[in-house]
LOTORKE-686954 format. One line per 2 residues: their letters; for each residue x, y, z of C-alpha. Coordinates in Angstrom, 1 decimal. Each point is the difference from the previous one (the first is absolute). Layout:
REM LOTORKE-686954
A	X:Y:Z | ...;
//
This chain:
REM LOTORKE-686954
XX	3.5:5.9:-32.0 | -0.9:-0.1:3.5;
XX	-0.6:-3.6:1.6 | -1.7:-1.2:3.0;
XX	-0.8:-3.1:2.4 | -1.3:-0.5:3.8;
XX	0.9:-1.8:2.6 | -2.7:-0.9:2.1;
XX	1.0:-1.2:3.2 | -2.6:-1.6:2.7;
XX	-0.7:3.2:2.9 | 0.7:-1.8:3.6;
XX	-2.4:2.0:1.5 | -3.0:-1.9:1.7;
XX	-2.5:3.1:-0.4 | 0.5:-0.8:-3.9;
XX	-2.2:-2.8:-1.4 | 2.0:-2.5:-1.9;
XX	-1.0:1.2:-3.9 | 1.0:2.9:1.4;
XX	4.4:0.5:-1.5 | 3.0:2.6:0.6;
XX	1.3:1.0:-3.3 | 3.1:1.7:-0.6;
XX	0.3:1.7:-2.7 | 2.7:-0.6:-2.3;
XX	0.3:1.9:-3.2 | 2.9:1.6:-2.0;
XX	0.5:3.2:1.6 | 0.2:2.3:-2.7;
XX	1.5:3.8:-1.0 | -0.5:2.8:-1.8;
XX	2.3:-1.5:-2.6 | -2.9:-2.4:-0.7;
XX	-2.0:3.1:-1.4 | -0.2:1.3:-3.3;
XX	1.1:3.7:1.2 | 2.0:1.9:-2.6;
XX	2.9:2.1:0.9 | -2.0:3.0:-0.8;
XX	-2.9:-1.0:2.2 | 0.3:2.7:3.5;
XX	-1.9:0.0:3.1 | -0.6:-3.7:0.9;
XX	0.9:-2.0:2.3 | 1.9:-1.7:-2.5;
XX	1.8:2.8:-2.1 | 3.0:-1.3:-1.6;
XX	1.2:3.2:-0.5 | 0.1:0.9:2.9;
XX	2.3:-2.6:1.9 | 2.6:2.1:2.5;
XX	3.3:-1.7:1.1 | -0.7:1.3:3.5;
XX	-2.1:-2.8:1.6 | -1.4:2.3:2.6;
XX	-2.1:1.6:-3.2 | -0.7:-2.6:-1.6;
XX	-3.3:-1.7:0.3 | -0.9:-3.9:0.4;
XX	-2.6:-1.8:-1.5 | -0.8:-4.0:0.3;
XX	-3.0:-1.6:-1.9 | -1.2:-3.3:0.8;
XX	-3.0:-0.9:-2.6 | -3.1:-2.2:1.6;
XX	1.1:-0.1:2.9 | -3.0:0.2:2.2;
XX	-2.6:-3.1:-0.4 | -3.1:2.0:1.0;
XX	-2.3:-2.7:-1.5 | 1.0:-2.9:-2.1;
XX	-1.1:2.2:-2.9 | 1.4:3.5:0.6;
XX	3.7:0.6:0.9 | 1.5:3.6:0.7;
XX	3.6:1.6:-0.7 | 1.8:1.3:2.5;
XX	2.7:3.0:-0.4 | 2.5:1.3:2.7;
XX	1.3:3.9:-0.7 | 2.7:1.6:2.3;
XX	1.0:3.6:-0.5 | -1.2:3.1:1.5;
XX	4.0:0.7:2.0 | -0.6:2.2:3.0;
XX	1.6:0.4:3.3 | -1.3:-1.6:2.7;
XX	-1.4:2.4:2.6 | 2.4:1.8:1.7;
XX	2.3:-2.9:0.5 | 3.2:0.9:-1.3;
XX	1.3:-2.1:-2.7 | -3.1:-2.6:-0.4;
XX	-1.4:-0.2:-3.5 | -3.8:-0.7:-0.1;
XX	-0.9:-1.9:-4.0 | -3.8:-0.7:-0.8;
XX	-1.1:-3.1:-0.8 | -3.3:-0.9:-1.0;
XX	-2.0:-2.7:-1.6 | -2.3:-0.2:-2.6;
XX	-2.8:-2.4:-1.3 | -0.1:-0.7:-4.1;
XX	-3.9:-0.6:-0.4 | -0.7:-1.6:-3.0;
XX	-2.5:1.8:-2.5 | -1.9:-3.3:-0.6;
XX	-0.5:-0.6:3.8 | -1.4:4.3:0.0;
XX	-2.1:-0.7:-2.8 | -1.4:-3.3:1.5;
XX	0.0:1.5:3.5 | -1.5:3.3:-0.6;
XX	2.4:3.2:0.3 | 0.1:-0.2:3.9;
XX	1.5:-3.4:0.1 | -3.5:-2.0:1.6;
XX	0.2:-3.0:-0.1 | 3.5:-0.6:0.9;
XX	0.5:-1.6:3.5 | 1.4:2.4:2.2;
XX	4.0:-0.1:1.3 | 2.7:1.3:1.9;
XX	3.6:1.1:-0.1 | 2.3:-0.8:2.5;
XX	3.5:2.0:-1.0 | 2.9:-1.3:2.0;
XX	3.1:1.6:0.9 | 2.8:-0.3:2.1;
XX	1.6:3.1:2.0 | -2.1:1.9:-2.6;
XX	2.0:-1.5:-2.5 | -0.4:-3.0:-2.8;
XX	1.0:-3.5:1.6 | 3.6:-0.4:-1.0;
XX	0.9:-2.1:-3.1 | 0.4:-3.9:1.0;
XX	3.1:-1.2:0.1 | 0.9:-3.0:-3.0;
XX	-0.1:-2.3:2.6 | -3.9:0.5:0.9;
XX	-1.4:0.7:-3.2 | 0.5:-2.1:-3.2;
XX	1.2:2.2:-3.1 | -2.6:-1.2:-2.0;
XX	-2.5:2.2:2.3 | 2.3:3.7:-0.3;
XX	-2.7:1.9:-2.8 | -2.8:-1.4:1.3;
XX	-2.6:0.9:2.9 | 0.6:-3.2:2.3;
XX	0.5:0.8:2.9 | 2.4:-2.9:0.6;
XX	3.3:1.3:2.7 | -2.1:2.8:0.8;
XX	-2.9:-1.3:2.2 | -0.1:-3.8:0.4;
XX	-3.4:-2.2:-0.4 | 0.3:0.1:4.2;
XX	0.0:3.3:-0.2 | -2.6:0.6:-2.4;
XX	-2.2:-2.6:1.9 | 0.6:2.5:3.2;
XX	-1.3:2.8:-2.2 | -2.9:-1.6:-1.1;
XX	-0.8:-0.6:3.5 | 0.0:3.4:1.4;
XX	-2.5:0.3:-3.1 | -1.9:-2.4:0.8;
XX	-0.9:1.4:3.5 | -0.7:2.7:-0.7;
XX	-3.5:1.2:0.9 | -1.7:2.6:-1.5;
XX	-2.6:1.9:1.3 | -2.9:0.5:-2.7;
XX	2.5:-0.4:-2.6 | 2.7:-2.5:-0.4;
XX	1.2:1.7:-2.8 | 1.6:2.7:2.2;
XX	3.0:0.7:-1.5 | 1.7:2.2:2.1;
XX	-0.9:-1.6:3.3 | 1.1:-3.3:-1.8;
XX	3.3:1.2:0.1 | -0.2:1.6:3.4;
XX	-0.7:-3.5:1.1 | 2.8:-1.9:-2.0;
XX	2.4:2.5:1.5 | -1.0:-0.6:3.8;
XX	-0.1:-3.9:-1.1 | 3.9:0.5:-1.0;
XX	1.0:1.9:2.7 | -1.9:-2.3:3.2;
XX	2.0:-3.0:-0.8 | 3.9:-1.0:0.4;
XX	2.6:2.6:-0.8 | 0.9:-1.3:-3.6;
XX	-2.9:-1.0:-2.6 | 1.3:-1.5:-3.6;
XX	3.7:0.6:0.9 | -0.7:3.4:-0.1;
XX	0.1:2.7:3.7 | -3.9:-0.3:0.5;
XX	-0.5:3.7:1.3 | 1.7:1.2:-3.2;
XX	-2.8:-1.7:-2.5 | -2.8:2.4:-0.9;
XX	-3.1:-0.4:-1.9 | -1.7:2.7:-1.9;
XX	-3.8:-1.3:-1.3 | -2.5:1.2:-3.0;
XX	-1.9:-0.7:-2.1 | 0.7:-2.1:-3.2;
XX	-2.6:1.4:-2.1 | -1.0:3.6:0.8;
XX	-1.4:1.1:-3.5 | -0.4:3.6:1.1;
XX	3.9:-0.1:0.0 | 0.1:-0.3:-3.9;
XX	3.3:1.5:-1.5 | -1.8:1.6:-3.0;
XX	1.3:3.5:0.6 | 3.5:-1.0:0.9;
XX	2.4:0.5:-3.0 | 2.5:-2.5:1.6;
XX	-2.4:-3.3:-0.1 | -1.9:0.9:-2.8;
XX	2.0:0.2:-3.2 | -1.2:-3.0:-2.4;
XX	3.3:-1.0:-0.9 | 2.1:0.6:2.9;
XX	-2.5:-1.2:2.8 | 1.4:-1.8:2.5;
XX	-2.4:-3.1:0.7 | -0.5:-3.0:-1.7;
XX	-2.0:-0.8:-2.7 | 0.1:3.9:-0.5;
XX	-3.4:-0.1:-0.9 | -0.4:0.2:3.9;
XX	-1.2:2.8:1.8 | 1.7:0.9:3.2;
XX	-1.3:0.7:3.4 | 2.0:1.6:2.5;
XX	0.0:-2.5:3.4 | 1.8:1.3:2.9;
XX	3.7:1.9:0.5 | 3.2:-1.0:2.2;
XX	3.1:2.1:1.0 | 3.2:-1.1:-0.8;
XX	2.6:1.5:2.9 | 3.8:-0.5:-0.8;
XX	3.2:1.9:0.8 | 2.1:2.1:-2.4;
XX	3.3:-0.5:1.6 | 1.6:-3.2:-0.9;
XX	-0.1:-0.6:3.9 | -2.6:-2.9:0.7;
XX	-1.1:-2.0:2.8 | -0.5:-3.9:-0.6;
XX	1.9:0.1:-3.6 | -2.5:-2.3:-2.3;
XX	-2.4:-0.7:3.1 | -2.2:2.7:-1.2;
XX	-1.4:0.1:-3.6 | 0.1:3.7:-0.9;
XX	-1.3:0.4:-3.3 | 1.1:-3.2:-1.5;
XX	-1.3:-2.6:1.2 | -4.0:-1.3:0.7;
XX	-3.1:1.3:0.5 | -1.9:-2.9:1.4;
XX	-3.8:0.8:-1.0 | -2.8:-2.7:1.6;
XX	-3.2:0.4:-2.0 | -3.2:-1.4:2.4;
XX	-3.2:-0.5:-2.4 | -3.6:-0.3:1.6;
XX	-2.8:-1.7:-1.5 | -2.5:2.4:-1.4;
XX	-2.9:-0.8:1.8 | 0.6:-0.2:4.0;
XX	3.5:1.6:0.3 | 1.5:-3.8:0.6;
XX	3.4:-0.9:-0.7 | 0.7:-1.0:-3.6;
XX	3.8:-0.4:-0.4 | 3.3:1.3:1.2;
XX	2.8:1.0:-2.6 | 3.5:1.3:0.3;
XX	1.8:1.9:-2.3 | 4.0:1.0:0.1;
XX	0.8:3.1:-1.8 | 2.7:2.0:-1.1;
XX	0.2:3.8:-1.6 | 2.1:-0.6:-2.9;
XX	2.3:2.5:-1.6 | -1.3:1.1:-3.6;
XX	2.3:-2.3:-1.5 | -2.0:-2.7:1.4;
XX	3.4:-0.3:2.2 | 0.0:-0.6:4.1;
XX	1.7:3.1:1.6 | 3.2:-0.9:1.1;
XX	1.9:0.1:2.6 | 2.3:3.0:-0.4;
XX	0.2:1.4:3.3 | -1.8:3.1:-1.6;
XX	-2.5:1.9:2.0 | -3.6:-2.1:0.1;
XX	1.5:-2.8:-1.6 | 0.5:-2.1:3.0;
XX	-1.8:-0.2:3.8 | 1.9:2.7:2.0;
XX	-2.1:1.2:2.9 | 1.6:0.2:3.5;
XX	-1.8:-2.0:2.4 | -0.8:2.5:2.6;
XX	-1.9:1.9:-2.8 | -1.3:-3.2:-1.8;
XX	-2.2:-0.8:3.1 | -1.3:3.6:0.2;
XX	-0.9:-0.9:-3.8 | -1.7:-2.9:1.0;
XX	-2.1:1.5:3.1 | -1.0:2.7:-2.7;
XX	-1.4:-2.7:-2.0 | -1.7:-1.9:2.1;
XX	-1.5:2.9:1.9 | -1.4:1.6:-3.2;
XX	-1.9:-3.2:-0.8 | -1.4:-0.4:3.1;
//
């Protein structure tokens, strides 16, 4: 079974009061090979039958049970899906993969909470990516092996770096509603982009934020085949119900011709996600969490690097910055 632990780290962020913590979320980052799905079972996200030896088809899945403290009572799942394979506008060659997230709700916390979720404190998602991409997988010598399978974000985004984060959050300034989730991460993205060149080791200008929602109950999955098979659901506990958060493109090459080699993530590496919880009452900050995620194949195995099409970042870097300014001006 699935196991879990926090570390809570002190935010150094003086807008934060000192009860206040950062937690990063470390669980065991789970796949659909955790699931009970039978080789008969079709149309879910976690088919076994249905596992192609093309990579380009196959689709990605990573789990990581409890991982969002909303109170010290109620904890949510979080699931990561990539498929949907289409080409990328009218750029030839570029690959466009989507990747969304998805909030396992517990049925206790709907029962207690009423069917619309009051009660919860409000939060937002920050998605991170880099060129458009995951984050690239750490190297051996910045992340300890006991982390790989697990959500810590340790290699990917340092505690400086996370502490930077936290304070383009915490300046942020609403106007009649904090909880803004889209302007949240217009701001975040200006924050990353008006200071030096480089932020977290990583080509500032090439970091993107896409924000939502955490808990949008009208975003239920009920009528989706794909999440909603009792024994092939992919959350955790799969008594969950799932809510649809927000969407990313993933934008790779087919050709085995690549810019940067294993600068860019592609479709293996980490989808940094940076949950921001308010208190219920006056829209205050509550907490800051961050989660590192990865799409798993149904195996429960990390796609590898096989130089196959979408396996690996491949985006030239004259059309990587288009990417980018596409990004950044749709969110603005």
């Amino acid at each position: 079974m699935y196991a879990q632990y926090f570390a809570a780290v002190t935010l150094l962020v003086p807008e934060l009061v000192a009860s206040q913590e950062y937690q990063q979320a470390q669980v065991a980052l789970e796949g659909c090979d955790t699931l009970a799905c039978s080789s008969t079972t079709s149309n879910s996200a976690c088919s076994m039958s249905d596992q192609p030896d093309d990579v380009t088809q196959t689709t990605l899945v990573g789990i990581a049970p409890d991982a969002v403290n909303l109170t010290s009572d109620a904890q949510l799942s979080l699931t990561l899906i990539e498929a949907g394979r289409t080409q990328f506008g009218n750029a030839p060659g570029l690959e466009a993969y989507e990747r969304t997230l998805y909030a396992g709700l517990p049925s206790s916390l709907l029962q207690s909470e009423g069917a619309e979720g009051n009660g919860l404190p409000p939060a937002c998602v920050l998605m991170l990516q880099y060129q458009s991409q995951t984050f690239p997988v750490p190297s051996e010598s910045t992340r300890d092996g006991s982390m790989n399978g697990t959500t810590s974000c340790e290699g990917i985004l340092d505690q400086d770096c996370l502490n930077k984060f936290a304070s383009f959050i915490t300046s942020f300034e609403g106007s009649d509603n904090t909880t803004d989730c889209a302007a949240l991460s217009s701001h975040v993205n200006t924050q990353v982009r008006s200071g030096d060149i480089h932020l977290c080791n990583f080509y500032a200008n090439l970091i993107t934020t896409t924000g939502a929602p955490l808990l949008n109950t009208s975003n239920d999955s009920r009528n989706d085949e794909s999440l909603t098979q009792d024994e092939c659901r992919p959350t955790l506990p799969q008594s969950n119900s799932l809510y649809r958060v927000g969407s990313v493109q993933t934008i790779v090459e087919d050709s085995d011709e690549r810019f940067g080699g294993d600068i860019f993530g592609g479709r293996q590496g980490y989808t940094p996600i940076i949950t921001v919880v308010y208190d219920g009452g006056g829209g205050n900050l509550s907490s800051v969490q961050s989660t590192c995620m990865q799409a798993l194949r149904k195996s429960g195995e990390v796609l590898e690097n096989t130089g196959a099409a979408g396996s690996r970042g491949r985006v030239r870097l004259v059309l990587s910055i288009t990417v980018v300014v596409a990004t950044v001006l749709a969110l603005l």
